[in-house]
N, C-alpha and C positions, 0 to 999 in steps of 0.2 A: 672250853669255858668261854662264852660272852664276854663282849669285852664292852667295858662300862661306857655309858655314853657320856661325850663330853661337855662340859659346861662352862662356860667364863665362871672365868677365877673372884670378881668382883662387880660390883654395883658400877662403879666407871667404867672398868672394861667393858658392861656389857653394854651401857650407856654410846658409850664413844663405837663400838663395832656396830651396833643398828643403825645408831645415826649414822656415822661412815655410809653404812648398806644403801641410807636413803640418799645424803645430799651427795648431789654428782653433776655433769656437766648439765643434765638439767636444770638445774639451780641457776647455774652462770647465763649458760647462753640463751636456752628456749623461755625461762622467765622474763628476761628484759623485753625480748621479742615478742612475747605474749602481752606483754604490758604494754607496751608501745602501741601494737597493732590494736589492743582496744580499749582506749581510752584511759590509759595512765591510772591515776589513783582509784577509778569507778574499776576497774578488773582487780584491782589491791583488795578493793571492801570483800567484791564477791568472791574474790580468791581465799581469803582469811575464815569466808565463811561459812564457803565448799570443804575448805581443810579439815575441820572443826563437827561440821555434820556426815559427810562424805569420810576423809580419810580414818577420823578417830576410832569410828565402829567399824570400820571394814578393817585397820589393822588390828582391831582388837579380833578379831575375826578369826584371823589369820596367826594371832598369837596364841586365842584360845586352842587352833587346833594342834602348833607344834609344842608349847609346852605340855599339854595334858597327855599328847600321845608318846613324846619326848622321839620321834620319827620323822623321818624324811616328809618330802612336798606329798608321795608319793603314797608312804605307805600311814599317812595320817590319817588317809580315807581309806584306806583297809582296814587297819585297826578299830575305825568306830564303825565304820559296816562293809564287814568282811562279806565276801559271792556276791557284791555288787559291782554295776559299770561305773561305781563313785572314784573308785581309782582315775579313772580316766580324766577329772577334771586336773589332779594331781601333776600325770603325766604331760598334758598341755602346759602347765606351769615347767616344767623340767623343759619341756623341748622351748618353749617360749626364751626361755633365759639362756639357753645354750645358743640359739638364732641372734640374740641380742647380742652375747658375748663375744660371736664371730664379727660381729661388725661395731660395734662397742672396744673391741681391743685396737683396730685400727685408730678411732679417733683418738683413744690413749696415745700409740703412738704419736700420732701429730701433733699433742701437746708437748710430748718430752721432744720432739723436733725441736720446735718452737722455744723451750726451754734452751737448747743448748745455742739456737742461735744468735740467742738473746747473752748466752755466757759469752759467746765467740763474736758477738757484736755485727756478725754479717747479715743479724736480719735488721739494722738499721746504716748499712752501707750503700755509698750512694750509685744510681745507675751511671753506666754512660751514658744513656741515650737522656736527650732531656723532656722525660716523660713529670706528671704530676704524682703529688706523694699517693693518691688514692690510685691510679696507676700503678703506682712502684713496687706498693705493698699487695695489689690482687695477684700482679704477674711474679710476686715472690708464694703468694700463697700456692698460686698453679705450681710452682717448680717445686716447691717441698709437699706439697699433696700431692699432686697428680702424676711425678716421677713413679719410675717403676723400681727402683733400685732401692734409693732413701726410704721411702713410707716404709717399705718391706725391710730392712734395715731394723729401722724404729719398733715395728710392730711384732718382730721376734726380740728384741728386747723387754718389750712389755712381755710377753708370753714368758720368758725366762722368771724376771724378776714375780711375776703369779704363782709361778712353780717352786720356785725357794719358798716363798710363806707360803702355799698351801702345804707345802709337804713339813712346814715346822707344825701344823694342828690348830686347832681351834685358839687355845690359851697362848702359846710361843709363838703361834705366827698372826690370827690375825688379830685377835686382843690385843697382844703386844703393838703388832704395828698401829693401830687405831689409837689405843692409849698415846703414842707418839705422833702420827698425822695429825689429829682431830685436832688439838690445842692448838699445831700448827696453823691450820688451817681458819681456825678462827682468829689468830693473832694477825696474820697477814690479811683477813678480810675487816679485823678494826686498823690498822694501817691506810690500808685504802680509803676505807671511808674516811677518815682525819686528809690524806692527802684531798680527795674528792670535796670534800666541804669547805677545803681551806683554796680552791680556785674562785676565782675572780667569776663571776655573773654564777654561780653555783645555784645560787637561790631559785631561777628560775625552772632548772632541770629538778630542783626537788618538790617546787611546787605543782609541777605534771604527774611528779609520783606518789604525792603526799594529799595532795587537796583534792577531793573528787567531786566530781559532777554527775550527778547522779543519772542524770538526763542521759548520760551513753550505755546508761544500762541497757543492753538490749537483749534478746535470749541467744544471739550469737554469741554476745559476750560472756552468757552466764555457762553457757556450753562451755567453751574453750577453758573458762574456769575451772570449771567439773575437771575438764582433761588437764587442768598443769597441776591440781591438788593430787589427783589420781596419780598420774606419773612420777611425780615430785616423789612421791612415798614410796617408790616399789614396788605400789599393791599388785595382785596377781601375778608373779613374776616367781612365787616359791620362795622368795630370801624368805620373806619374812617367816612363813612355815620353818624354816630351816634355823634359822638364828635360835628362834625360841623355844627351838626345841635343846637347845644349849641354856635357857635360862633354865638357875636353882627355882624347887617349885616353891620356896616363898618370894619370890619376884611380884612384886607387885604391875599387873598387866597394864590397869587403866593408866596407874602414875608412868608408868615407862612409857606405852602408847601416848599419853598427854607432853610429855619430855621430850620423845622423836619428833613428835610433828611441829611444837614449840622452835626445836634447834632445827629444826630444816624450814619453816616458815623463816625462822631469824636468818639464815642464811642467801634467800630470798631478796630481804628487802635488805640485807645489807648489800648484798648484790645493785641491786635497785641506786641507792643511797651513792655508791662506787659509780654504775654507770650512766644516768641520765644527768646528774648537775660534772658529771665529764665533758659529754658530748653537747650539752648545753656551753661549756665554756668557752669549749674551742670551736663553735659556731655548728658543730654536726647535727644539730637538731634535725633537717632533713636525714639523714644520712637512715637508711635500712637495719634498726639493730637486728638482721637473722643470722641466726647460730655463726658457719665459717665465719659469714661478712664479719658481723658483731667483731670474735676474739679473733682474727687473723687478719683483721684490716682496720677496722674503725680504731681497737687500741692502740693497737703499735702506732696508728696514726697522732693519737692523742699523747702516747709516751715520747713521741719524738721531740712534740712540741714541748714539754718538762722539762724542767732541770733533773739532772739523772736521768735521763734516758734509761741506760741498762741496767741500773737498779730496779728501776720499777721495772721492767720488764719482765726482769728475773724473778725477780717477787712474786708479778701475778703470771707466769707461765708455770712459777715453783706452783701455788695454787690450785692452776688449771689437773695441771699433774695428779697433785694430792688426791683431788677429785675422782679424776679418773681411773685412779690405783685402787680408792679403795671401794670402789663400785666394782672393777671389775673381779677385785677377788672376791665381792661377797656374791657375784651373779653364777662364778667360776662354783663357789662353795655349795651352792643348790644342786648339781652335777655331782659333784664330788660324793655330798651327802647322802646322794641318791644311791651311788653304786656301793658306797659301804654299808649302806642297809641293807638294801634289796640282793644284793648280791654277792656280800661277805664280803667284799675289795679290802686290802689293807690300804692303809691312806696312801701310801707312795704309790699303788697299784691304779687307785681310781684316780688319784691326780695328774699321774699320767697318760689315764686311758681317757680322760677331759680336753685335757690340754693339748697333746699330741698331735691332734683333727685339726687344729685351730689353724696350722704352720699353713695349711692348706688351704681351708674355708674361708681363715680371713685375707692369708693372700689374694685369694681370689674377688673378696670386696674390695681392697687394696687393688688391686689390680684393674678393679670398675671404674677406676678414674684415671687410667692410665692406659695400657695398652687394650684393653679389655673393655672400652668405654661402649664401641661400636656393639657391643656382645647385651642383649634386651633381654628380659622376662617379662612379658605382658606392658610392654614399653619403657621397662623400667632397669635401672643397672640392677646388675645382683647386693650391691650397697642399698640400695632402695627398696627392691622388693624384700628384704628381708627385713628390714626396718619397719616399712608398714607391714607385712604378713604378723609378725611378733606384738608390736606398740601399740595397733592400732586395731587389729583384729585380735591374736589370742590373749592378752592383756584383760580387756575387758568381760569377753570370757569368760575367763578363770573365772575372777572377781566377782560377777553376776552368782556365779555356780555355786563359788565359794559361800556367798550370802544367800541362796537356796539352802544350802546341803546346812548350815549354820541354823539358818533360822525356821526352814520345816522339815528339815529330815531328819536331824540330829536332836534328841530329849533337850528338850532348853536346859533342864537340870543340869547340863554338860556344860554351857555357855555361865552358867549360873555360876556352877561350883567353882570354874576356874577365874572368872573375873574375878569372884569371893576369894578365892583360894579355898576353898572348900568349908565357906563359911567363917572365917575367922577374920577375914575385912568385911566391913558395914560400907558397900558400895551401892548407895542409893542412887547410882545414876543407874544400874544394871536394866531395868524396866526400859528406856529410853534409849539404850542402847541395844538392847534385843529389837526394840520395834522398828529403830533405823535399820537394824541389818534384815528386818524381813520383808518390812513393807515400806522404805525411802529409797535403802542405796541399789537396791534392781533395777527398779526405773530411771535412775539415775545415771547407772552408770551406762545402762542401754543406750540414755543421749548419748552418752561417748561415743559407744560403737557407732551406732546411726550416721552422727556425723560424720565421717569419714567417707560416708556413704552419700548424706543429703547436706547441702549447706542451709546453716537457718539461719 
């Protein structure tokens, strides 16, 4: 006898676990960086306005095909057309997110590092040597990243703690823990903001992120747009396939699509809100907000100078964490989903046959910054090349494919019914939404790709 597929138990739960799916270290680190680099509040407008055209109808896309077919990334394109090569765009979704997940669990790691150093106060202890504090804290990032021992330490804890929730199921483990992260998650990120706004010269940092000039609009900047809206979400990567195929089928698609993007834009700029009137206060306006630098050097720099040092620390490294836990269980779950469809796994079976690979794979990016740095793939560490092979290449991909096979190969009556629920919502945007998924987000999202390829 089949065994029933599963579903969140509730409207929050299933609220708090999609979101969870989207906001992740993306949000924190690559948005401030992204903002920075082009022109402050003018990449905010287009970024709000990328999300909105770009991400709404592509994950409605991607919701329409997992709840209607209630199946994997994989076999959602079998089901509506079965003896075709449409599977395949499926399967680039699976192997996409299992490439990210390998190197994606490492930086987990480094945040729960970072966590604990912050509990045990040695990642604000002083050197001997009398170096400067932007000094102090790169040559501490090198030692708790680029060691061989620690990172690999940290990064089989992350792997553990994945393995306990995925093996509690959809509703006990990751419902449950999202129901308990997510509120977290956003309690500590209105914390920050209150501390952030309550600094001295604050004003100015917010008026870089808040007031735009239009004038930097440029198509480099509307590009890079395109790709943090994109990224920010998910898209192409199978979660979303996979989630929704656990929503009940009176879920309402658009309202939950409009909800995720809502709470992961909000996350965003309160991100935003936290870090530029920081770095504005304590003089860091030069300072590189990218990714490591940003949360392993520019914070802790600015925490030092605080009153409470290791409370904030802990606060936004507990944060950083949350982030990173609950991205990786839901990139894990695309995998997982996959083998209990396709292949009859019982859950403990495919969460182990997921997880098990990783001890290795990710060691081995873990290891690209350490002993294994000298070791290239098309001049790249294997951290790197799998980053970009996954982010940058099959990512956009999928997504393209995904809004092909949506919007001309699949009866729109299918796109229809399920936005509708089969008729019984009066969802007058559905017209506007079919025509962004067949004729905007393709070429749209092909900038993405391109770019990576050509700079504009």
């Amino acid at each position: 006898m089949a065994q029933a597929k599963a579903t969140f138990s509730s409207k929050i739960g299933l609220i708090a676990a999609t979101v969870g799916s989207a906001v992740g270290l993306g949000n924190v680190w690559r948005f401030p960086a992204e903002t920075q680099a082009n022109g402050g509040a003018a990449f905010l407008f287009v970024y709000v306005l990328c999300l909105i055209i770009l991400g709404v109808p592509v994950m409605l896309a991607e919701f329409s095909l997992g709840r209607g077919t209630k199946s994997d990334a994989v076999g959602a394109f079998m089901k509506l057309k079965p003896d075709t090569p449409w599977w395949i765009t499926g399967g680039l979704a699976v192997l996409a997110s299992y490439l990210i997940l390998s190197f994606y669990m490492v930086v987990a790691g480094w945040t729960f590092e970072y966590l604990w150093q912050s509990i045990t106060g040695n990642l604000y202890s002083p050197d001997s040597a009398n170096v400067s504090m932007d000094a102090s804290f790169h040559a501490k990032m090198e030692n708790y990243i680029c060691a061989d021992i620690s990172p690999l330490i940290n990064l089989y804890v992350l792997i553990g703690i994945n393995i306990a929730v995925l093996l509690c199921g959809v509703q006990k483990g990751i419902e449950r823990l999202s129901n308990i992260l997510m509120p977290l998650l956003f309690l500590l990120l209105l914390v920050f903001c209150g501390v952030s706004l309550s600094l001295d010269g604050a004003s100015e940092g917010l008026k870089f992120f808040l007031s735009p000039d239009f004038s930097k609009i440029t198509p480099g900047v509307i590009v890079n747009a395109l790709g943090q809206s994109f990224f920010s979400l998910s898209l192409g990567m199978g979660i979303l396939i996979t989630y929704s195929s656990y929503f009940p089928k009176d879920t309402r698609l658009t309202k939950t699509a409009l909800t995720v993007s809502l709470l992961d834009l909000l996350v965003a700029v309160m991100m935003g809100v936290i870090i530029f009137p920081a770095v504005s206060s304590f003089g860091l306006d030069g300072a590189e907000l990218r990714g490591t630098t940003l949360v392993f050097v520019t914070l802790p720099e600015i925490f030092s100078q605080m009153h409470f040092t290791r409370l904030w620390s802990i606060l936004f490294f507990l944060l950083l964490f949350v982030a990173a836990l609950t991205s990786t269980i839901s990139i894990a779950e695309v995998s997982v989903a996959w083998l209990q469809d396709r292949f009859k796994k019982s859950r403990t079976a495919a969460t182990l046959i997921v997880m098990m690979p990783l001890f290795l794979l990710s060691s081995l990016c873990s290891l690209s910054f350490g002993s294994l740095n000298g070791f290239k793939i098309l001049g790249m560490t294997i951290f790197d090349f799998l980053d970009n092979l996954a982010t940058n290449i099959f990512l956009p991909v999928v997504s393209i494919l995904v809004c092909i096979f949506m919007g001309w190969v699949v009866n729109k009556k299918y796109l229809r019914d399920e936005i509708t629920n089969h008729g019984s919502l009066r969802e007058r945007c559905y017209p506007v939404i079919h025509f962004v998924i067949k004729f905007i987000a393709p070429p749209l999202i092909l900038l993405i790709l391109l770019s990576y390829f050509i700079k504009f």
